[in-house]
N, C-alpha and C positions, 0 to 999 in steps of 0.2 A: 900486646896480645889481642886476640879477636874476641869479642863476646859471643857468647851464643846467642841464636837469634832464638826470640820466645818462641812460646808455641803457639800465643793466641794472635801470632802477625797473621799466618797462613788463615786463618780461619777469620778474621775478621774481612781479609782481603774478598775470600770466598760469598761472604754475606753479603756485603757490598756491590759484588756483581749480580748479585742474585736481585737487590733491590733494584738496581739498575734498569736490568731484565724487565723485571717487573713493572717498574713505573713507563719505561718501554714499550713493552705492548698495551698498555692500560694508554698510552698516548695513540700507538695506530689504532685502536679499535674503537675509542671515539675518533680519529678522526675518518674512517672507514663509514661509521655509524651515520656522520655530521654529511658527508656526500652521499651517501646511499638517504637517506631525507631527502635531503636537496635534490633529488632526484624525484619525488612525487610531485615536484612544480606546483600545483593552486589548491591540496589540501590544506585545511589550516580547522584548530578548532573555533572559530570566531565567526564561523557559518552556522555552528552546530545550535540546535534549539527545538524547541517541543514550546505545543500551547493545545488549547481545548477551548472551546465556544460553544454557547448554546445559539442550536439554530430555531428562530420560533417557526413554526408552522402556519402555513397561507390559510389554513382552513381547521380549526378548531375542532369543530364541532362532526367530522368523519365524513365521508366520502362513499357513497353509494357502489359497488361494483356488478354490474351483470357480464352476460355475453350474449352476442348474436351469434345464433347458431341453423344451420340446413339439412336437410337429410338429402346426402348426395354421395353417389357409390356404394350404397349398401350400409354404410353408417351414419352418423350426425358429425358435423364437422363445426368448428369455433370458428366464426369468420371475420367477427370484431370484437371488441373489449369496450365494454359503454360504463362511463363513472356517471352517474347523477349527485345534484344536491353539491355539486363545487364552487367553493367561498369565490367571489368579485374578486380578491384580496388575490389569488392564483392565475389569473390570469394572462398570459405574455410568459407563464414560466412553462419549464418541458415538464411533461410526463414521458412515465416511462412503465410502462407495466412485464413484469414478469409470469406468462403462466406456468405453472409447476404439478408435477402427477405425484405421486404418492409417496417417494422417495426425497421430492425437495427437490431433484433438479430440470430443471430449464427444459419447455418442450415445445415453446412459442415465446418472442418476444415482440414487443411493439410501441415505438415512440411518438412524439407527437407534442404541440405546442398545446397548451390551454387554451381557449381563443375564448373564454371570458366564466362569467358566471352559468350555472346550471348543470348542461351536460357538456359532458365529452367524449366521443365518439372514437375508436381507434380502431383501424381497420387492417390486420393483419397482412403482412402481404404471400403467405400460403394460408392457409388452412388451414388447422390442426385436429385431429380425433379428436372430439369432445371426449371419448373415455380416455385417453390420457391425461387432463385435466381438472386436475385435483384441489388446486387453489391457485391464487395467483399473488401478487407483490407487488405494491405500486406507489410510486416517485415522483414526486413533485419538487423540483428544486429551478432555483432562480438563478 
């Protein structure tokens, strides 16, 4: 005589394809994942890093700021940026002065090496309205 076949054959069969399935695509999508990296070529995290430094300052004790300035076309114009009173200790590094109107931004700027102790003289190469001229910002680095 024939047996009957259970009922939990069909259904076990069912699950097991469904694992299958499963571990299946769980294998192409790392390895999908695994080429699609390998595809960024020279990223890696073994570049990645962060640090902080104190930088001491060439001149301690502050730095003098004027301007030379003309009256020419009907108003006053800024035609150089003079620091007095600049530490020995600065000397051979760049300045860099920013001048700034009322708002903070940029309405001259003007670079230039330290060339020793005392003054330093930077001499813009336009002109700028002294009433635009509100403050200025200035950089000394080595």
């Amino acid at each position: 005589m024939c047996e009957p076949h259970s009922s939990t054959e069909p259904r076990e069969h069912t699950v097991r394809k469904k694992i299958v399935a499963i571990l299946s695509a769980l294998l192409v999508v790392g390895i999908v994942g695994a080429a699609s990296a390998a595809t960024l070529g020279g990223l890696n995290s073994e570049n990645l890093g962060a640090d902080t430094t104190v930088v001491a300052s060439c001149d301690n004790d502050g730095i003098d700021l004027g301007y030379t300035s003309a009256f020419s076309a009907g108003e006053y114009a800024v035609s150089a940026v003079v620091l007095s009173d600049v530490d020995a200790a600065c000397a051979g590094q760049d300045v860099e002065v920013t001048l700034v109107d009322g708002a903070g931004a940029s309405v001259g700027q003007v670079a230039a090496v330290a060339g020793g102790a005392g003054t330093v003289t930077l001499t813009l190469t336009a002109p700028v309205a002294a009433r635009l001229v509100e403050g200025a910002a200035a950089v000394i680095s080595g």
